[in-house]
FIFIVO-291845 format. One record per atom (N, C-alpha, C): residue in three letters; x, y, z. Coordinates in steps of 0.001 Angstrom, whole numbers, padded with zeros to 6 digits, always signed. Layout:
REM residues N
alaXYZ
...
REM end
This chain:
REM residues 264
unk+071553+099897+087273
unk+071653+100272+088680
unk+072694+099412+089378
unk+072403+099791+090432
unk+073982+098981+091072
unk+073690+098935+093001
unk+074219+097963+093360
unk+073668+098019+094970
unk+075069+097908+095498
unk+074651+097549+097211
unk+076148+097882+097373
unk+076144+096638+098675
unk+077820+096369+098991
unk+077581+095059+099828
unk+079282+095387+100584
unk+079415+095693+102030
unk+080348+095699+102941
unk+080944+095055+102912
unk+082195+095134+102351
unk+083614+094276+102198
unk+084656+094435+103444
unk+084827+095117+103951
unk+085624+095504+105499
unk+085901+096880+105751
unk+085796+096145+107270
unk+087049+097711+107614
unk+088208+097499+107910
unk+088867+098482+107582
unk+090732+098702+107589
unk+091175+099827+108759
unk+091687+098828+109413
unk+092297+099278+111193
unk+094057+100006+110566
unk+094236+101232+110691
unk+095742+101125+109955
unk+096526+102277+111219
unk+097471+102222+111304
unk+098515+102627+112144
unk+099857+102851+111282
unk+099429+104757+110897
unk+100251+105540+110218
unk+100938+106921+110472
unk+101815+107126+109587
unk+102580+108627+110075
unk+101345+109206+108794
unk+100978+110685+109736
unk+099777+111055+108785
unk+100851+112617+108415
unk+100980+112581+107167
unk+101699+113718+106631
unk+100601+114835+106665
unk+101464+116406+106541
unk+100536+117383+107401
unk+100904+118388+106043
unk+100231+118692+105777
unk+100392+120023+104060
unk+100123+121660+105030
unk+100882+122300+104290
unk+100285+123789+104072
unk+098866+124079+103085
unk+098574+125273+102622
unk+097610+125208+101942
unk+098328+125258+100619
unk+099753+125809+100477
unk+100438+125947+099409
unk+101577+125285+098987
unk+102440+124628+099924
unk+103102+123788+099797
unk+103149+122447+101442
unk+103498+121219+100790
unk+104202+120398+101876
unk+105017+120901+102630
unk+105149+120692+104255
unk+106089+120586+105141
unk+106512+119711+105597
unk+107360+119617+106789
unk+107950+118210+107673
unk+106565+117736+108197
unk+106710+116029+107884
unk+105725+115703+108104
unk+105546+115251+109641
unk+104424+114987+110179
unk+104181+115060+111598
unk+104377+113258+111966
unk+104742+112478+112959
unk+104324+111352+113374
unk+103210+111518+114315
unk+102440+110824+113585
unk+100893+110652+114803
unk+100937+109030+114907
unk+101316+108619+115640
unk+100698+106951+115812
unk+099383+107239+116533
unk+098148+106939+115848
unk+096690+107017+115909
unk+096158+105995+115014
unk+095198+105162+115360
unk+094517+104208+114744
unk+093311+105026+113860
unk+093527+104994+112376
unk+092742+105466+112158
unk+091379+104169+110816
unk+090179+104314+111029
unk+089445+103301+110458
unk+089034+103925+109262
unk+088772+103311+108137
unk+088366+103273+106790
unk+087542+102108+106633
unk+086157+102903+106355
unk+085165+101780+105737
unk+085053+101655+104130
unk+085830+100731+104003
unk+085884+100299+102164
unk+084374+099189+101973
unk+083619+099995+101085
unk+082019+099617+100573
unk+082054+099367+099133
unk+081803+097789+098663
unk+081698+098234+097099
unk+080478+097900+096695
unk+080377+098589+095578
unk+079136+098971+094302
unk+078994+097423+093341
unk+078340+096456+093597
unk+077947+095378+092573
unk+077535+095429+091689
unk+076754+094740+090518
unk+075497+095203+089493
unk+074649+094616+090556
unk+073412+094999+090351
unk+071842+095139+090843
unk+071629+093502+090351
unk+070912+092826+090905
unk+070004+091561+090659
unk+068760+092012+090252
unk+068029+091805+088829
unk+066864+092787+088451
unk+065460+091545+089234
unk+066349+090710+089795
unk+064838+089352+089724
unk+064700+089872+091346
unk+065264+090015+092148
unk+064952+090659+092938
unk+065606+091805+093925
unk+064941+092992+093966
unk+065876+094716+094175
unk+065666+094665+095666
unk+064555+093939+096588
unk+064501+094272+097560
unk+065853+094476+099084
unk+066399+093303+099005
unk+067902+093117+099624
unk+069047+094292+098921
unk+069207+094599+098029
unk+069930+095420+096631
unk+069170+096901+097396
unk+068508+096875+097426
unk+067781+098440+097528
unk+068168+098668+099157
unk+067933+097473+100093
unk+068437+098184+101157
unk+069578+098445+101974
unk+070578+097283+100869
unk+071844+097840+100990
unk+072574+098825+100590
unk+071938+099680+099492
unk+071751+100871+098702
unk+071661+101909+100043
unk+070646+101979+100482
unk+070163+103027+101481
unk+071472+102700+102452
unk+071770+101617+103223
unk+072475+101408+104254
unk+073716+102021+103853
unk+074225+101787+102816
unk+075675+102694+102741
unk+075746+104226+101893
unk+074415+104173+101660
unk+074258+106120+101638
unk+074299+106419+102610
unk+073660+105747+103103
unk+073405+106311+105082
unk+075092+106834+105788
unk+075593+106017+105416
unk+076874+105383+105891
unk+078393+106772+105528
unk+077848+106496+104328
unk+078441+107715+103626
unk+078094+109122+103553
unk+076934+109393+103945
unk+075978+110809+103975
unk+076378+110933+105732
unk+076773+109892+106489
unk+076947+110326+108110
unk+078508+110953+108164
unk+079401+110372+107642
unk+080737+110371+106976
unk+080849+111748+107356
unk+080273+112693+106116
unk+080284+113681+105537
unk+079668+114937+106593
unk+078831+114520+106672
unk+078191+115333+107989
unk+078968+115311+108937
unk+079933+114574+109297
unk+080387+114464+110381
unk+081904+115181+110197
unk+081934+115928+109019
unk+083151+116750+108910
unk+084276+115456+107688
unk+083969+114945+107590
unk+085056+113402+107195
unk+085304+113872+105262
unk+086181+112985+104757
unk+086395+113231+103748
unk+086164+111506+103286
unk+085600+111537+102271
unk+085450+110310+101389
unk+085813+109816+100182
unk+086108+109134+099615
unk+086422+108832+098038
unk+085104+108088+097429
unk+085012+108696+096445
unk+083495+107829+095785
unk+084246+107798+093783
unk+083443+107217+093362
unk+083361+106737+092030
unk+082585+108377+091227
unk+083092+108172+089965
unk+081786+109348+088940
unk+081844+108668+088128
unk+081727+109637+086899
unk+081551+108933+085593
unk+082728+109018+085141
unk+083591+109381+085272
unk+084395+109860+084594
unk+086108+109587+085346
unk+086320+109720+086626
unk+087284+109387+087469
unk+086976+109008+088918
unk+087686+108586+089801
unk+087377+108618+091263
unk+087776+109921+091958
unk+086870+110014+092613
unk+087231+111704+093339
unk+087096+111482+094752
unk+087417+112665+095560
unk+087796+112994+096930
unk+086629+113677+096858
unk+085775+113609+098533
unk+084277+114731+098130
unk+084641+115188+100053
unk+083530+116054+100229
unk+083482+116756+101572
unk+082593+117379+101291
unk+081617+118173+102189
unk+080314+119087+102357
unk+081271+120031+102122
unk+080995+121282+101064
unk+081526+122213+100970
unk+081383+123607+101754
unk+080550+123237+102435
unk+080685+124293+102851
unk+080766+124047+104645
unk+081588+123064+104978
unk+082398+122925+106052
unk+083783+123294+105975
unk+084449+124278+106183
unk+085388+124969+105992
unk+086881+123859+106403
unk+086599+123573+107465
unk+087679+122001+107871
unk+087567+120989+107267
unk+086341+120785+106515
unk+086837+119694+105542
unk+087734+119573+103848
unk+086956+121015+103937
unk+087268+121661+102659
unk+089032+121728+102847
unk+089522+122284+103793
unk+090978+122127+104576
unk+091471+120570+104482
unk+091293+119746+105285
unk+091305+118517+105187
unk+091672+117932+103906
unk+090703+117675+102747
unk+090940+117969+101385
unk+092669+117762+100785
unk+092436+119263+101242
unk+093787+120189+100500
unk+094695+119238+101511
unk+094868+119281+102392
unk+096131+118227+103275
unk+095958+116737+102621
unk+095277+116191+102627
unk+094955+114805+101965
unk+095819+114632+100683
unk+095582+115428+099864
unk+096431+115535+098447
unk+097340+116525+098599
unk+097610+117295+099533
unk+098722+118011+099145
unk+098604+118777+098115
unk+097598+119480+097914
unk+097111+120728+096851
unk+097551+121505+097447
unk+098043+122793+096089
unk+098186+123883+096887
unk+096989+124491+096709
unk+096947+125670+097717
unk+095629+126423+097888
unk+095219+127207+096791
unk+095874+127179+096195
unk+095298+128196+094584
unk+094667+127694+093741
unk+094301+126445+093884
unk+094242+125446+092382
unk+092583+125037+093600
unk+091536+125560+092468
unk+090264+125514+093023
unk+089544+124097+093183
unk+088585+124222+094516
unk+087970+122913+094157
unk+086271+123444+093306
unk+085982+121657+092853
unk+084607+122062+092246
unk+083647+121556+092924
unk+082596+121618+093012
unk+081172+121561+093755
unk+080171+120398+092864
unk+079681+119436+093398
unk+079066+118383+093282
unk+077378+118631+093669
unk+076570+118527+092903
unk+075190+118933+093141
unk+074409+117417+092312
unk+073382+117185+093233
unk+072502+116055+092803
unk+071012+116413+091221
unk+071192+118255+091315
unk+070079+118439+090591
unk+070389+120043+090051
unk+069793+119784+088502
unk+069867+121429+088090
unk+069541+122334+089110
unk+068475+122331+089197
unk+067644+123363+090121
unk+069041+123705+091978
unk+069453+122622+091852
unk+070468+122902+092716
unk+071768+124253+092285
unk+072053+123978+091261
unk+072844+125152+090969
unk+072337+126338+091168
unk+071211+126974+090408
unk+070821+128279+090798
unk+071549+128778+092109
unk+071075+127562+093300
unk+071018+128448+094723
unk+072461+128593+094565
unk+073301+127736+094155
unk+074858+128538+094648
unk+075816+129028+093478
unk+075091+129155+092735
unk+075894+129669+091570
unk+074809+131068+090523
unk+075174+131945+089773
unk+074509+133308+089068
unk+074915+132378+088056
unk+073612+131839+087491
unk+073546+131284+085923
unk+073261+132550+084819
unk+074485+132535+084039
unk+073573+133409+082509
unk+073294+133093+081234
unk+073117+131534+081288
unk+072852+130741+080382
unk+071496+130161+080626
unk+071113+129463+079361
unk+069619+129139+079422
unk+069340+127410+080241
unk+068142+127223+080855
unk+068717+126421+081446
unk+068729+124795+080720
unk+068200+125428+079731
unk+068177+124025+078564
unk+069656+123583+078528
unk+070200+124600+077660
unk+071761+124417+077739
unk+072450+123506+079045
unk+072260+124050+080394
unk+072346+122749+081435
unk+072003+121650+081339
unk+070629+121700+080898
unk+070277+120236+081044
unk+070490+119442+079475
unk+071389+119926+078681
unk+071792+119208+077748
unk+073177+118455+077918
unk+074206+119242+078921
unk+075362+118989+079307
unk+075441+118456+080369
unk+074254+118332+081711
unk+074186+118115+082821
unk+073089+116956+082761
unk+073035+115796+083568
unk+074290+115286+084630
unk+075234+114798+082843
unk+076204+114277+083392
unk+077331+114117+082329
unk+078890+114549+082640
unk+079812+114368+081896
unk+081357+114740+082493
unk+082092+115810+081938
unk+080971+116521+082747
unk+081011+117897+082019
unk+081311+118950+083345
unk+082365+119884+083149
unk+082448+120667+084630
unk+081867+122032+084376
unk+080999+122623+084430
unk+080345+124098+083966
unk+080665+125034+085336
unk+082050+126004+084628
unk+082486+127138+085812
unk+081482+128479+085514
unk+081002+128889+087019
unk+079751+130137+086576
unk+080122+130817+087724
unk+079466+132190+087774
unk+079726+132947+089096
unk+079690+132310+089877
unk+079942+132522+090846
unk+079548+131988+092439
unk+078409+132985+092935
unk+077082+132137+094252
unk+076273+133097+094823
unk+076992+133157+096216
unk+076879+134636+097032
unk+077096+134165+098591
unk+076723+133453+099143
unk+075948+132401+098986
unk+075489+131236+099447
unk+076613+130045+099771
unk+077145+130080+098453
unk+078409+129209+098784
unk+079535+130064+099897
unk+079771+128738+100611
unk+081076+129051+101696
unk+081885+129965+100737
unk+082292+130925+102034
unk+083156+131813+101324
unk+084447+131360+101411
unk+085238+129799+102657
unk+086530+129647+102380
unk+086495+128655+101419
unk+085908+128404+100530
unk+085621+127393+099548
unk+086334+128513+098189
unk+087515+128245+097671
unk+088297+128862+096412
unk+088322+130704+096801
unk+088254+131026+098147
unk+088311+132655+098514
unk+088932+133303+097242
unk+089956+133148+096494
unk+090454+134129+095420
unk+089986+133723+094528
unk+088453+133381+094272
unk+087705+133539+093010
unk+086352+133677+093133
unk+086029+134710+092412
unk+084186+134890+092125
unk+083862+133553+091621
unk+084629+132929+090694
unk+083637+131712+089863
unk+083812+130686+090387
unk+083220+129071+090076
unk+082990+128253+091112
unk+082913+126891+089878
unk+083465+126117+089524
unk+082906+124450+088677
unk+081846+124066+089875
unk+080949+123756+088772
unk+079736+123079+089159
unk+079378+121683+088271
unk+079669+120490+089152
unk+079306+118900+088357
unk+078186+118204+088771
unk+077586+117689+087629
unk+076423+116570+088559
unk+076885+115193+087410
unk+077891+114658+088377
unk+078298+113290+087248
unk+076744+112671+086946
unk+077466+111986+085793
unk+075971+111128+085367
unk+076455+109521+086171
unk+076382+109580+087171
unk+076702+107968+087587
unk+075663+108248+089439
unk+074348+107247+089219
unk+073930+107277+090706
unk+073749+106906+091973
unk+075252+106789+092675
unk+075448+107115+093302
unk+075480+108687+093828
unk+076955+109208+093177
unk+076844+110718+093224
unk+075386+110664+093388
unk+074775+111355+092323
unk+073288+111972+092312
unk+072812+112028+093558
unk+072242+110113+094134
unk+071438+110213+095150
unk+072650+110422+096317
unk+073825+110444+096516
unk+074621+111016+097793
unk+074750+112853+097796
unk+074610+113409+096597
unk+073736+114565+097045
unk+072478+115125+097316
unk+072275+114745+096629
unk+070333+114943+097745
unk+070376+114279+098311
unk+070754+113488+098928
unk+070667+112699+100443
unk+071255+114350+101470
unk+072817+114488+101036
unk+073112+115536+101757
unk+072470+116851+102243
unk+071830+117458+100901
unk+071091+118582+100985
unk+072098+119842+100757
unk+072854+119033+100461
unk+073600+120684+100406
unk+075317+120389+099307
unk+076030+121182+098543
unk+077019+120297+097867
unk+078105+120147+097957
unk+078968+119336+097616
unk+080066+118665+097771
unk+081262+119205+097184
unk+081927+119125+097829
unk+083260+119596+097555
unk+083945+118210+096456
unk+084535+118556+095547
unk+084684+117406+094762
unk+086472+117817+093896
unk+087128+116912+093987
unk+088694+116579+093625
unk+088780+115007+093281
unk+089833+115285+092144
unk+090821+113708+091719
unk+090771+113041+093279
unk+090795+111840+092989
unk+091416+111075+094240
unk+092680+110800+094217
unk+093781+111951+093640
unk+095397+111196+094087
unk+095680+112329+094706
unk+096914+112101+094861
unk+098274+113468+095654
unk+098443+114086+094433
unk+098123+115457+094555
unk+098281+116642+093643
unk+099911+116161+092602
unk+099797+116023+091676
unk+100277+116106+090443
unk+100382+114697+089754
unk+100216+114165+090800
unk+100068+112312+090539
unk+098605+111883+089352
unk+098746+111097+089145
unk+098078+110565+087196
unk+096311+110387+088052
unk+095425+110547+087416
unk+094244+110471+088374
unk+093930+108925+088254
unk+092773+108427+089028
unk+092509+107829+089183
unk+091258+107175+088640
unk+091341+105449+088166
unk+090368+104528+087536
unk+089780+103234+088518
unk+090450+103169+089658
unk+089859+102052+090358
unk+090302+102945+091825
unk+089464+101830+092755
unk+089936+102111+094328
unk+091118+101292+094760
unk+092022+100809+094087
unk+093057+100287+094462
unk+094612+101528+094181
unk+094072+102203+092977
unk+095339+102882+092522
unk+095566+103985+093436
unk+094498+104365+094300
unk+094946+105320+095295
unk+094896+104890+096863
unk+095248+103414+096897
unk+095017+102970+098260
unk+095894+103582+099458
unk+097117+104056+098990
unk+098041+104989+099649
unk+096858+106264+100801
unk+095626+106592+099883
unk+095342+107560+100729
unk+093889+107382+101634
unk+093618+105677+101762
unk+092290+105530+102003
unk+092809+105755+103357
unk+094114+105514+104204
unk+094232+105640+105753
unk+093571+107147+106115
unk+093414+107953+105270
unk+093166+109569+105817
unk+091465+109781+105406
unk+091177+109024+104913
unk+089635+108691+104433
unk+088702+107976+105392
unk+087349+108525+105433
unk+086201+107868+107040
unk+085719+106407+105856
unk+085429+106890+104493
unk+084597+105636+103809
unk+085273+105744+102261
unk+085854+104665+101732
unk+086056+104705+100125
unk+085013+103970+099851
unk+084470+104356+098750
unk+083540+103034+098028
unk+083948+102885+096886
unk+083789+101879+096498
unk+084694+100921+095308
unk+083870+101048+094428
unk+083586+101523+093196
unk+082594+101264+092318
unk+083355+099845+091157
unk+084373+099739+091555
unk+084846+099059+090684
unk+085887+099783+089480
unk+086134+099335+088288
unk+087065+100272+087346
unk+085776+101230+086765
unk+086355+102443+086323
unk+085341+103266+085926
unk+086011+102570+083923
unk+084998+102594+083383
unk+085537+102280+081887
unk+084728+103500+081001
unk+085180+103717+080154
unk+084316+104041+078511
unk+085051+105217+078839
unk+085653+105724+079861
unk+086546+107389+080103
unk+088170+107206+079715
unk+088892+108354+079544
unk+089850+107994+080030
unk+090108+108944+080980
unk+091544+109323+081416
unk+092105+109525+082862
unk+091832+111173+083004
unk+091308+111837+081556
unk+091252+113270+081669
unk+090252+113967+082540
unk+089681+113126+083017
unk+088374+113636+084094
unk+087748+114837+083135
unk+086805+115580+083777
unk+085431+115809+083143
unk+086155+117306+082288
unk+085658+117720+081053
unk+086041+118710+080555
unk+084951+119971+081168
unk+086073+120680+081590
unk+085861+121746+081791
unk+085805+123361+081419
unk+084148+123849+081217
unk+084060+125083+080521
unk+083637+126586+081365
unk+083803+127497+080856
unk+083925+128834+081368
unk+082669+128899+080936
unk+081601+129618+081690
unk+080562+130709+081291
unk+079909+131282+081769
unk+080794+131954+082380
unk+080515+133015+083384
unk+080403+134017+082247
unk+080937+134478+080941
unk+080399+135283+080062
unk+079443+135412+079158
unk+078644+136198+079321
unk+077408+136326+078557
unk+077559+135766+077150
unk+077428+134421+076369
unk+077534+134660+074900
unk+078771+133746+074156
unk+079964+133530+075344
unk+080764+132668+075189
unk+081190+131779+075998
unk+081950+130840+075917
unk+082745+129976+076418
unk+084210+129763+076013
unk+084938+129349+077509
unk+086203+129282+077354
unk+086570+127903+078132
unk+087387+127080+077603
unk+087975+125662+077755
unk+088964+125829+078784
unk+088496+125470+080013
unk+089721+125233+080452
unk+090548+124063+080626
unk+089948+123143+080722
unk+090479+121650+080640
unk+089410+121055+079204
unk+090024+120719+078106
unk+089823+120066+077160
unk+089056+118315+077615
unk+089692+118080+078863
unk+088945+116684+079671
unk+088145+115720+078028
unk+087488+114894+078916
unk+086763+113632+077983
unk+086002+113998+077156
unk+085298+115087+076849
unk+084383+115451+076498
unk+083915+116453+075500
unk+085454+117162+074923
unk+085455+118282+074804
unk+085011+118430+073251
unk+085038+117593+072447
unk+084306+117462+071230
unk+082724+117694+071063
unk+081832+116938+072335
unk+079958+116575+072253
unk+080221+118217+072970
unk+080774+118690+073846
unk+080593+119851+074733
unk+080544+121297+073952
unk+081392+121085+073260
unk+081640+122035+071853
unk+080471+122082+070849
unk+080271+120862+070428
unk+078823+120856+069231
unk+077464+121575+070086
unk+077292+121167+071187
unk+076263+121788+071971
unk+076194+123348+072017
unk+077411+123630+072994
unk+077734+125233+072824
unk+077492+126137+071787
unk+078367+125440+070559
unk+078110+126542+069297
unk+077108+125869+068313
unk+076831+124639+068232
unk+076389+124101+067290
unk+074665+124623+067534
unk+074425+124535+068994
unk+072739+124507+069452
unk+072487+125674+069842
unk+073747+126697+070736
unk+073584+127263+071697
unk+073779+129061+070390
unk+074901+128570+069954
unk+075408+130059+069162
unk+076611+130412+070013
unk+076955+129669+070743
unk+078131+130748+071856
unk+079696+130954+071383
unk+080102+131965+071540
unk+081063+131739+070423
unk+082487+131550+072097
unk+083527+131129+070785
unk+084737+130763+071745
unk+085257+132178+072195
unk+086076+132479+073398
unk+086624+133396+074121
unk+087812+133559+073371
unk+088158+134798+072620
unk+089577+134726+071958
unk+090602+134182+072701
unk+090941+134168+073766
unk+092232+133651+074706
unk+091978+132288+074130
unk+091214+131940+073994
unk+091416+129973+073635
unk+092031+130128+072286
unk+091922+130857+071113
unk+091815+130631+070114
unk+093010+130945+069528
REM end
């Protein structure tokens, strides 16, 4: 486990560059003070959790108000540091895409604290064992989408990535939320992803809270592998990511699912 302990805030006075949804434009000068609360993640003291536990709560709190409040954050997974937002706030989800300079075609994925969470926003046609063999873990599972999910959340696609990193934070900052997260790399769209909260300090000025988990280790930079199964029976790879060897033995080895000829 891991607790957490307020390192500062950062007062910064910047030109805040302004994106399309599809490409960069001239960027805007805003001289505006804008604040970033940088929070980091310690190891836990096991001799005593009580102080540890309620600094735990205090910067979920902190970070779950963030979010609610429309804001965009950087947090830690298992696997890389990512950019998160309530997804289904349509301006943050926006926000986002300006932050990195994504273009609008290139989908985001959805962050959930619990299996049983997917159902509501996603048409599962897999068993749900199969989830919970791959889930939580750094694993991205793309499935229909339900109307439940925001509809300006990836508009030119029925299907939707659905993650529940295995690292808890995430976990308990979605069920704290109640509802899921919009989830991206933490760099500027085409830039190398990210292993600590320093390598993307360029973008904490446009950020309400980064939290530092520290270096993420045992991954490397491919962030979570990502699979198709939205088809009855198979799977299709779209990002090969960290994982794509244990993700594979599961699928066909446990499951029977065979590969999608386009991969093959």
């Amino acid at each position: 486990m891991v607790f957490f302990r307020f390192i500062r805030t950062v007062g910064i006075r910047l030109n805040i560059h302004s994106y399309t949804l599809n490409k960069p434009f001239k960027s805007v000068n805003m001289c505006k003070e804008l604040k970033t609360r940088v929070l980091r993640l310690s190891p836990l003291n096991s001799d005593d959790l009580t102080p540890q536990q309620k600094e735990w709560t205090e910067i979920l709190n902190t970070t779950v108000k963030a979010l609610k409040a429309g804001q965009v954050v950087a947090v830690p997974t298992d696997t890389i540091y990512g950019l998160a937002c309530v997804a289904q706030n349509s301006e943050a989800v926006k926000r986002v895409y300006d932050i990195k300079g994504r273009n609008g075609d290139k989908p985001l994925a959805i962050c959930v604290g619990e299996i049983q969470d997917i159902y509501r926003y996603c048409k599962v046609s897999v068993k749900e064992e199969l989830l919970r063999d791959l889930l939580p873990g750094p694993v991205t599972l793309v499935l229909e989408r339900s109307s439940t999910l925001n509809g300006d959340l990836n508009p030119f696609t029925k299907l939707i990535g659905v993650r529940i990193p295995d690292h808890p934070f995430m976990r308990h900052l979605c069920q704290m939320c109640g509802e899921p997260l919009a989830l991206t790399s933490a760099n500027v769209s085409s830039q190398t992803s990210t292993v600590a909260a320093d390598e993307f300090e360029d973008l904490w000025p446009n950020l309400a809270v980064v939290v530092d988990g520290g270096p993420i280790g045992g991954k490397s930079r491919l962030g979570s592998t990502v699979v198709d199964l939205s088809v009855c029976g198979r799977y299709r790879v779209i990002r090969p990511g960290c994982a794509l060897s244990a993700t594979v033995q599961v699928l066909e080895g446990k499951y029977g699912l065979l590969e999608d000829p386009v991969n093959q």
